[in-house]
C-alpha positions as CSV (number, residue, x, y, z in Angstrom):
1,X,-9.5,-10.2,24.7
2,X,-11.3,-10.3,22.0
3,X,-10.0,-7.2,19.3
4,X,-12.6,-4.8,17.4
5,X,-12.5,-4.1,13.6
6,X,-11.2,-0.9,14.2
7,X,-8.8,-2.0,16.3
8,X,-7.2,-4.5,14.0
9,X,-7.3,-2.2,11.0
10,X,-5.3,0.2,13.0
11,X,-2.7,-2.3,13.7
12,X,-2.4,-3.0,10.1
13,X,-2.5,0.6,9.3
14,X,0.1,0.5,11.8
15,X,2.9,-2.3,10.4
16,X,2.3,-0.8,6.7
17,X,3.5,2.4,7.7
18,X,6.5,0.7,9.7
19,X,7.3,-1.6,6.9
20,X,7.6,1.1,4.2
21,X,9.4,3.5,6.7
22,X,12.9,2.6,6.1
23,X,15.2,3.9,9.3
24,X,13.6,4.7,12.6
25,X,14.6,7.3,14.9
26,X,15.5,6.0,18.6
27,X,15.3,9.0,21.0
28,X,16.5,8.6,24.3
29,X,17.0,11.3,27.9
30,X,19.3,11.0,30.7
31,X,18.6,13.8,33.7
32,X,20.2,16.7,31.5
33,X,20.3,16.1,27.6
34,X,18.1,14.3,25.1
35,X,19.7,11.9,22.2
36,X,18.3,10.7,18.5
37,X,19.7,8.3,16.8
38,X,19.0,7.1,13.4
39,X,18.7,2.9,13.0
40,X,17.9,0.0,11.0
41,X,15.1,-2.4,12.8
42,X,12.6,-4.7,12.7
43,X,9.7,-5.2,14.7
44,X,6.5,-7.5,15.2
45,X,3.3,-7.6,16.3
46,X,2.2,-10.4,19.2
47,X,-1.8,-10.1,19.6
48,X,-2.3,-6.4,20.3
49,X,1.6,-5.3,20.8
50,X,3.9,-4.0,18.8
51,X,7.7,-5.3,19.4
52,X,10.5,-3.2,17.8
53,X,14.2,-4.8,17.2
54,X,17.4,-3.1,17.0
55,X,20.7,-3.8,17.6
56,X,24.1,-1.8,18.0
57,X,27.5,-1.8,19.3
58,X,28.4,-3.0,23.4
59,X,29.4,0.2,24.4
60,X,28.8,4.1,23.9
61,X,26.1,6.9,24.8
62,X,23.3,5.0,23.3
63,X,24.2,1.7,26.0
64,X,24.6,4.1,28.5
65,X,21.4,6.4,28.2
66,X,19.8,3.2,28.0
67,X,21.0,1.6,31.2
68,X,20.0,5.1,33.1
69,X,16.8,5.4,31.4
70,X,15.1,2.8,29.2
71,X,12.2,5.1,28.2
72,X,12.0,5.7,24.5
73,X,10.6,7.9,22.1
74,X,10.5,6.6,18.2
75,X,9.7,8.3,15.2
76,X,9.0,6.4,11.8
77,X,8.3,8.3,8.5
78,X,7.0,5.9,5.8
79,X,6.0,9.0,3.3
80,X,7.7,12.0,2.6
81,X,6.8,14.9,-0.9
82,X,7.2,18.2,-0.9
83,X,4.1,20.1,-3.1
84,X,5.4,23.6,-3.8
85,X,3.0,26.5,-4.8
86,X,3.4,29.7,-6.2
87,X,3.2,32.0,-3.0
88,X,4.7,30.6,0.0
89,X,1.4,29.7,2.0
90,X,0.9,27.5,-0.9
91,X,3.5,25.2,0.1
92,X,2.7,22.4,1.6
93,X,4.0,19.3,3.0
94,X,2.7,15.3,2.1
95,X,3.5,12.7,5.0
96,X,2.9,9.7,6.7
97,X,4.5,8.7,9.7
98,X,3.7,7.5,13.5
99,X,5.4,8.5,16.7
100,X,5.6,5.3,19.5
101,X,6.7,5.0,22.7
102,X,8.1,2.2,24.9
103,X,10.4,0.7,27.0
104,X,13.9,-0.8,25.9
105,X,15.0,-4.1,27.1
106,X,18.4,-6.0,26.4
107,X,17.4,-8.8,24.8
108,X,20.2,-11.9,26.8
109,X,19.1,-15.1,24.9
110,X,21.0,-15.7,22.1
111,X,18.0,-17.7,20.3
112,X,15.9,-14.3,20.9
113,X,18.9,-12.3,19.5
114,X,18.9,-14.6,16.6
115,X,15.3,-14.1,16.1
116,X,15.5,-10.2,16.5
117,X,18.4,-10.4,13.9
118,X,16.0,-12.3,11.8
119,X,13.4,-9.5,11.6
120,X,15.8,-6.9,11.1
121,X,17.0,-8.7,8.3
122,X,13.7,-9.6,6.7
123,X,12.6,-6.1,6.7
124,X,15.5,-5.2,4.6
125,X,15.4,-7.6,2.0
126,X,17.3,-10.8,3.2
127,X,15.7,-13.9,1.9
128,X,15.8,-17.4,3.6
129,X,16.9,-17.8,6.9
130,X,19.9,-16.1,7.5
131,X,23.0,-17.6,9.6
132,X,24.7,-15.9,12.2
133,X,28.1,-17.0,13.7
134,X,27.5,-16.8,17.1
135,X,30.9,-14.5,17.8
136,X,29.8,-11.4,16.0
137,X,26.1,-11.9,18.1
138,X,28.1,-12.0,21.3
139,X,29.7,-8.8,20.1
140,X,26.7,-6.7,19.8
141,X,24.0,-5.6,21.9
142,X,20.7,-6.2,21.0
143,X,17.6,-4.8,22.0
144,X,13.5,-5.0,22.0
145,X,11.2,-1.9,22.1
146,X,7.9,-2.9,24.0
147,X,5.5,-0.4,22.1
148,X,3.3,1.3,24.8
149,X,1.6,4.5,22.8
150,X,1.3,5.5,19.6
151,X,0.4,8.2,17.5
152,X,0.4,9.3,14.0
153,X,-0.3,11.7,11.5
154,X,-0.9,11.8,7.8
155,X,-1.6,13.7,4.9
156,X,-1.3,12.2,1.0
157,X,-2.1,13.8,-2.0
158,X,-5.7,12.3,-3.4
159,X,-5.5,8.9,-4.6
160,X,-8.0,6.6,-4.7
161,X,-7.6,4.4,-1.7
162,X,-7.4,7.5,0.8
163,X,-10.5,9.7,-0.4
């Protein structure tokens, strides 16, 4: 399939936004009650899909929300100033952020864990290729967010690029 201008500029629009946006918030639902949790990731894109990486601990409510339910909401804020006026319905609010959702998957193969690991650790600053000992890997869970809407919003004080 052969992707439009439009469409690829929206991807990129897309991974700037999630590479500036510095925690993403992982919301999950059982039957009765609804959970957000703050994390680090990383993510990718392959062709037209975007691919979101986090990992955490082997047990607790986030495993277990995600065993009963593996839909996901994410929110991502990349831009965040308050602009303050005289009278409150001056006040105002500058943003940028996107809202996805997916589906999570436990990611089993350690070289895919390694990889995920990888992107998490790129988007924070790590340079070269990290090394993992293969005991604390086996001691987490790791997991992949398969991106399957997404939606934004955004509203940035004047600058050039955004006229």
């Amino acid at each position: 399939m052969r992707r439009t201008d439009k469409e690829i500029m929206d991807i990129l629009e897309i991974a700037k936004i999630m590479e500036k946006a510095q925690i993403m918030h992982l919301g999950l639902c059982n039957e009765t009650q609804a959970y957000v949790v703050p994390l680090n990731f990383g993510f990718e894109i392959e062709d037209k899909e975007i691919i979101i990486y986090f990992h955490s601990a082997k047990q607790g409510r986030k495993c277990d929300m995600i065993k009963k339910n593996n839909q996901c909401a994410v929110e991502m804020t990349s831009f965040f100033e308050l602009k303050k006026g005289e009278k409150a319905c001056q006040w105002s609010a500058f943003h940028e952020s996107i809202m996805l959702e997916g589906i999570v998957t436990l990611i089993e193969s350690l070289d895919e864990r390694k990889k995920a690991m990888d992107l998490i650790m790129g988007k924070y600053g790590f340079k070269g290729k990290p090394i993992y000992d293969d005991k604390y890997l086996n001691a987490m869970n790791v997991y992949c967010i398969r991106v399957k809407s997404i939606s934004g919003k955004r509203h940035l004080p004047y600058t050039e690029t955004n006229n």
